[in-house]
N, C-alpha and C positions, 0 to 999 in steps of 0.2 A: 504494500500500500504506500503508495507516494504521500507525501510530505501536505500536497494539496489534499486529497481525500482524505486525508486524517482532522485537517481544519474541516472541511464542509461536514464532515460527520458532524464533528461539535457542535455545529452550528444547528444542523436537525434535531440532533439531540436537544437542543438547548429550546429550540422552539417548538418544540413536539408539544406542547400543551396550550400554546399559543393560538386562541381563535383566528382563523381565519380572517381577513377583512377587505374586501375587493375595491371599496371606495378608492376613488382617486384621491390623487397626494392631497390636490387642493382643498378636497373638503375633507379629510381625515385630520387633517392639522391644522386645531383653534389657532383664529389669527383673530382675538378679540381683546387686543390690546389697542391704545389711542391711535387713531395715525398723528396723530400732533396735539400738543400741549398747545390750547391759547387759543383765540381768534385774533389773528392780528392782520390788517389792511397792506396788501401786496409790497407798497412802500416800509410799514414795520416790520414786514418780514426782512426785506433787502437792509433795512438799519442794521437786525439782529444777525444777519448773515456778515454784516462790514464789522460788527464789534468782534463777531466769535474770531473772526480770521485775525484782528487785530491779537486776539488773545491768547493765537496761536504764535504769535510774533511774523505773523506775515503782513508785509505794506499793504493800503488800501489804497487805494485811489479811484477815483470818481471824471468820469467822462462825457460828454456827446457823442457822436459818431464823426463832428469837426475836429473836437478838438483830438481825438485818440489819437492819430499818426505821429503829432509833433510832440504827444505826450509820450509814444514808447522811443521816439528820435533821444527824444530829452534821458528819459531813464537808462536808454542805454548809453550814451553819451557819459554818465554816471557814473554807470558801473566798470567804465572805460572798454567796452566790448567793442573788437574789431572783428569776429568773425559772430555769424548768433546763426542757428541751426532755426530752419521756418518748414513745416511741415507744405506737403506739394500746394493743401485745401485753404492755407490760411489768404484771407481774403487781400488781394495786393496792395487796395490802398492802406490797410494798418501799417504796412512799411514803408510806404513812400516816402518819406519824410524821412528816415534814416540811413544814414551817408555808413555803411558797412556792410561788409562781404557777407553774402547770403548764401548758405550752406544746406543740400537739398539732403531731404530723410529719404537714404538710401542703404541697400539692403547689406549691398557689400563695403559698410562704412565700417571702421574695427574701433572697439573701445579708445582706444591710443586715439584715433582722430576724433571721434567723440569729444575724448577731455581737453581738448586743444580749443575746441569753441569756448566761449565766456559764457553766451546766453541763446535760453531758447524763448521764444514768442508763441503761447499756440490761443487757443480757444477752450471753450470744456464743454462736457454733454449736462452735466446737471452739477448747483452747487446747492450744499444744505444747512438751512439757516439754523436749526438749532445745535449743528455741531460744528460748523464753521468749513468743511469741509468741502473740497472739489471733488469732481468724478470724471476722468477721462476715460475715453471709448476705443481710444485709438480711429475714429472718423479721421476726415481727411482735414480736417483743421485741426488735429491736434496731433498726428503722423502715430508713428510707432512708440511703444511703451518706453522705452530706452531714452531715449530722446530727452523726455525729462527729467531725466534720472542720473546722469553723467555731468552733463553742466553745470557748473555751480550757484546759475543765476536764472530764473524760469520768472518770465514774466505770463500770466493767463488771465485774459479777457473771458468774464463772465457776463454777458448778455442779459440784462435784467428791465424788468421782472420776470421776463420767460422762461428761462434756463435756472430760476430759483425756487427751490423747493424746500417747504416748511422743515420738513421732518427726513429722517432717514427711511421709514414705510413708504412716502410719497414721493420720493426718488427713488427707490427699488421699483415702483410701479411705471416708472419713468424709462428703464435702464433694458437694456437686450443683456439675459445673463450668459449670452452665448457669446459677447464682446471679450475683448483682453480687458475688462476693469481696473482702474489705478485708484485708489482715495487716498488723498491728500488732505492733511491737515496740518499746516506749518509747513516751516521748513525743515527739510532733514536733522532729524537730533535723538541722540542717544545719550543716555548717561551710565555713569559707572555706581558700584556698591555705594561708594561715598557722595552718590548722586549728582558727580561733577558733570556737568549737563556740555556738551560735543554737538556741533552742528558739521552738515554736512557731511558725514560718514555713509549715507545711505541713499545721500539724493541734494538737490540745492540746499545750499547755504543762506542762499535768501531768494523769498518768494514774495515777489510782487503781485498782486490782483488788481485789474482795472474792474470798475462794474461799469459797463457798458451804458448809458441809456440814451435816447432818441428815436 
């Protein structure tokens, strides 16, 4: 008897007394918890989404659809970034305005070139206001999962109020779980026993967020 049928026995074994239950997933498992704490008006929602990210230590920033270009010109210009990684979908006028070499999300790009860019630019598929939180899909405005995760500097426009959602339930309702999913909360950071707090180890060092509106 192989190594596998010794597990799957157990397994019968283990369930042999187990009723039967043919229901599907979705109705077999209560989901009778809140989808969101509060009624709050689309704009309090976007408040509490700009404070949580604040509290994550990521920048906030606030835009039009005019002013955005000269605003990520400006931020990058800041971070002193001369190469910035832009996924193929992100929309061209966000960069127009920024005098630096544009670096396409390609397949056969190797970690090493990766960490050579300063900054990435993308978009997000859903952000969530009660935990501060982004959610990338890997769509064509925000490229491959790597992408923001090697650079040390990720700027991401979030589209609001549309792309903001209350609660974590009402973003999973939002989300295809057959996507590569990323969440984001802050910037990269770890700490040790003695809880000496390390950014950047696992992803950007600093994470900027524009909320889009217009």
């Amino acid at each position: 008897m192989s190594s596998r049928e010794r597990i799957l026995g157990r397994v019968r074994r283990a369930l042999a007394d187990v009723p039967r239950d043919d229901s599907p997933y979705e109705r077999a498992v209560v989901r009778d918890y809140a989808l969101r704490h509060g009624d709050r008006t689309p704009a309090e929602t976007v408040d509490l989404l700009a404070e949580n990210l604040a509290d994550y230590r990521a920048v906030v920033h606030r835009a039009t659809y005019g002013e955005l270009p000269p605003l990520i010109a400006r931020l990058l210009a800041e971070h002193g970034s001369r190469q910035v990684l832009v996924p193929s979908g992100l929309p061209a006028e966000w960069m127009s305005a920024a005098d630096v070499t544009r670096v396409g999300d390609r397949t056969e790009s190797t970690p090493y070139e990766l960490d050579r860019v300063e900054s990435v630019v993308t978009g997000c598929a859903v952000a969530i206001a009660e935990t501060g939180t982004l959610v990338l899909d890997g769509s064509p405005d925000q490229g491959r999962r790597r992408i923001t995760l090697v650079p040390d500097h990720h700027i991401c426009v979030v589209r609001v109020p549309g792309q903001v959602a209350a609660s974590v339930p009402q973003a999973l309702g939002r989300l295809d779980p057959a996507r590569p999913l990323t969440w984001i909360s802050g910037p990269s950071a770890t700490s040790d026993i003695e809880l000496d707090r390390v950014e950047g180890v696992h992803g950007p060092r600093t994470l900027e967020v524009v909320l889009l509106t217009g």
